[in-house]
C-alpha positions as CSV (number, residue, x, y, z in Angstrom):
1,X,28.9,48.3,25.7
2,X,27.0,46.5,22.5
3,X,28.4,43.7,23.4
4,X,27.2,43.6,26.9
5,X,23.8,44.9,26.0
6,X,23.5,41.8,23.9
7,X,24.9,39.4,27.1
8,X,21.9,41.3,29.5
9,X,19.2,40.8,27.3
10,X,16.3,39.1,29.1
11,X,15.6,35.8,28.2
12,X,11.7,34.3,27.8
13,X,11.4,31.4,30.1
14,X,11.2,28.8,27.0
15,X,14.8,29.5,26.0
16,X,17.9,28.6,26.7
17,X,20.5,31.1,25.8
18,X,24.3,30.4,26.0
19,X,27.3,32.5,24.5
20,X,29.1,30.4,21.5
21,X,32.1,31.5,19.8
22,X,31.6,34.2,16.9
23,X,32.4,33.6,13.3
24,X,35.6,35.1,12.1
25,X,35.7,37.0,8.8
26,X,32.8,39.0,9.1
27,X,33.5,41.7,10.8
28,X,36.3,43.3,12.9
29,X,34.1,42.3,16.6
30,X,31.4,40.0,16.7
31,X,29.1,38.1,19.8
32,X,27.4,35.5,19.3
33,X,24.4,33.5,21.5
34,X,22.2,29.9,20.6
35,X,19.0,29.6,21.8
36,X,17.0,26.8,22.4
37,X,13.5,26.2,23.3
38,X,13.4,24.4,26.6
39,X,13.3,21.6,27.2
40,X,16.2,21.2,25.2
41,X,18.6,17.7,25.3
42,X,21.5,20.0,26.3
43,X,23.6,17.1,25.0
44,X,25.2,19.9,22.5
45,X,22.3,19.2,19.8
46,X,19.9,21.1,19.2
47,X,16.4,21.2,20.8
48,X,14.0,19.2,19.4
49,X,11.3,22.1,19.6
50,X,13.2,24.6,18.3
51,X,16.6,26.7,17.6
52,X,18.4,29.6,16.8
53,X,21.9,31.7,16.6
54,X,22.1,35.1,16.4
55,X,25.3,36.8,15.8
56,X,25.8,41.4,16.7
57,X,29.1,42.5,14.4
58,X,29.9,45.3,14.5
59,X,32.3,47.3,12.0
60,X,33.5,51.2,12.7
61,X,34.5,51.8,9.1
62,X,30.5,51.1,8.4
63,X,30.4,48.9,5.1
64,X,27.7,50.4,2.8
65,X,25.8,47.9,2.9
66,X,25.3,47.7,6.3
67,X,24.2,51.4,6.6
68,X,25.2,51.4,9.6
69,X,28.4,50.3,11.8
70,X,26.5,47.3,13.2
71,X,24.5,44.4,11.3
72,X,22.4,41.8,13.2
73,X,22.7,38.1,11.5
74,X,20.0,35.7,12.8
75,X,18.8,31.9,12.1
76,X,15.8,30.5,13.3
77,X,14.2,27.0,12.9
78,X,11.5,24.7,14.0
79,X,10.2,21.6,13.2
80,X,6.7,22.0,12.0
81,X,3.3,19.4,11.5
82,X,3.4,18.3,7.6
83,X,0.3,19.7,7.0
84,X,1.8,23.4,8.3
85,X,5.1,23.1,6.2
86,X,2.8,22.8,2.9
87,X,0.9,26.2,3.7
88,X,1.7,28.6,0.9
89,X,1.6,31.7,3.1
90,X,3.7,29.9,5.5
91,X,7.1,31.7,4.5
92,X,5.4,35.0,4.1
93,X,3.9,34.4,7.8
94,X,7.0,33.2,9.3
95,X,8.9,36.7,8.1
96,X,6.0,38.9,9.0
97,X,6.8,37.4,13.0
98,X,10.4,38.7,12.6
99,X,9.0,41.8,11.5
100,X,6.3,42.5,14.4
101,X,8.4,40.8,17.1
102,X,11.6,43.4,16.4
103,X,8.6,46.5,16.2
104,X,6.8,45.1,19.4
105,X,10.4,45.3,21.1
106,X,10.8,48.7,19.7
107,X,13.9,47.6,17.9
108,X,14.3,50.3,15.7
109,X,15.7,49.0,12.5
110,X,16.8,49.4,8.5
111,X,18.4,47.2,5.6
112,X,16.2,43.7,6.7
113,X,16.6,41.3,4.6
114,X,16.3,37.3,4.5
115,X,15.3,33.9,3.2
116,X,12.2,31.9,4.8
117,X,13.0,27.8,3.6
118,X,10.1,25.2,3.9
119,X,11.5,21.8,4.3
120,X,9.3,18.7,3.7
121,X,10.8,15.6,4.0
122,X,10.3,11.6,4.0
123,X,12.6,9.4,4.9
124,X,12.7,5.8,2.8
125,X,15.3,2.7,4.0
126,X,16.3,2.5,7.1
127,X,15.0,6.3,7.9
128,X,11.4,4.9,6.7
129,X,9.9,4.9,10.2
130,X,10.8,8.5,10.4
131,X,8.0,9.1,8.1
132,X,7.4,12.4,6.7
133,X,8.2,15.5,8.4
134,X,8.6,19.3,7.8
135,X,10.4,22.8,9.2
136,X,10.4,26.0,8.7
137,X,13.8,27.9,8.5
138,X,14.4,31.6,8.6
139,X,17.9,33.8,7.8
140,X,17.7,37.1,7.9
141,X,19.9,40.2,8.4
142,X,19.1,43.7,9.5
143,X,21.0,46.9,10.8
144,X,19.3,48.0,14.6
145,X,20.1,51.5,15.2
146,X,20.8,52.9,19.0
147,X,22.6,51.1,21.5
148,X,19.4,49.1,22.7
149,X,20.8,46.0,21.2
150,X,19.2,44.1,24.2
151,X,15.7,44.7,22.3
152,X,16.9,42.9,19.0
153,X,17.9,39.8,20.7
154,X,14.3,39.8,22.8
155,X,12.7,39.9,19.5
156,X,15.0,37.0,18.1
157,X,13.9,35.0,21.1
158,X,10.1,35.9,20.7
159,X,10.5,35.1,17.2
160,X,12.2,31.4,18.0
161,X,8.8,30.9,20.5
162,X,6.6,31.4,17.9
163,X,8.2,29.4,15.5
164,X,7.8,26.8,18.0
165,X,3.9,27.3,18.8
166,X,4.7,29.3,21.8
167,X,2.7,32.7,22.0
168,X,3.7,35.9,22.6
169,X,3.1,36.8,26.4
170,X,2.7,39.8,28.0
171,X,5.5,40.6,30.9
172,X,5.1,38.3,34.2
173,X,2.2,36.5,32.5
174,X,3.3,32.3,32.1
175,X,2.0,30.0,30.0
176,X,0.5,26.7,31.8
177,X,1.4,23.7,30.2
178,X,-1.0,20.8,30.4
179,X,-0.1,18.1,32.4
180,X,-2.0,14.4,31.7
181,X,-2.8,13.0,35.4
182,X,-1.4,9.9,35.6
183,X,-4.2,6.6,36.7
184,X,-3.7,4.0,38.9
């Protein structure tokens, strides 16, 4: 039934969410999706725009830790403008959208926890013309309580959207894209 709640979720029209195998190890059952924001290669990379994993497990001897018998597990990441990866409040901000994307959801919740990483890079020899770049990179953990597991996941895939510069958009409201007209 988790499980399946997890499979239904809706999907934002951005992503594209597939099934991938669970880890082993963590917990007695697991289920697992990716998500990528669209348009992704789909040559088994990860989208250029922006990508995520989150993993349900679930546990009936519920480890203390947990407080609960199931634990949500969640990556997200998106490349970012240089400028953007150097804002302070940047981690702090990327967080917070975790937080008010699972409330918005109504995902009720306990026990989050998580890291927010900045990455600036610059490539030098033959990854010189790369220039410099930066992402953002978030981990976190937290235990949902009910069986509307399908709200957690909508709130990972708001969260991967905004990572990505995408908005948050209210239900059957799309977002236009512009489109250059093309000159003869």
């Amino acid at each position: 039934m988790a499980a399946a709640a997890v499979r239904s979720a809706d999907s934002r029209a951005e992503l594209t969410l597939d099934e991938i195998p669970a880890p082993t190890g963590l917990a007695p059952y697991a289920v697992a999706l990716s998500a990528d924001i669209t348009p992704a290669r789909h040559d088994g990379g990860d989208s250029e725009l922006g990508t995520g994993r989150l993993v349900l497990l679930y546990d009936p001897s519920e480890p203390a830790e947990w407080g609960g018998r199931f634990r949500i597990v969640c990556f997200a990441q998106a490349p970012l403008e240089t400028d953007i990866g150097l804002d302070p409040f940047l981690a702090d901000v990327t967080w917070s959208w975790l937080v008010d994307a699972l409330d918005e959801r109504g995902a009720d919740y306990t026990s989050a926890s998580g890291t927010a990483t900045k990455i600036i890079s610059t490539g030098f020899g033959e990854l010189a013309r790369q220039g410099d770049g930066a992402q953002i990179e978030l981990r976190a953990s937290w235990t949902p309580h009910g069986l509307d597991l399908g709200a957690h996941v909508e709130a990972w895939g708001d969260l991967l959207c905004m990572l990505a510069g995408i908005p948050p958009l209210p239900d059957g409201v799309r977002l236009l894209t512009h489109r250059r007209a093309t000159r003869d």
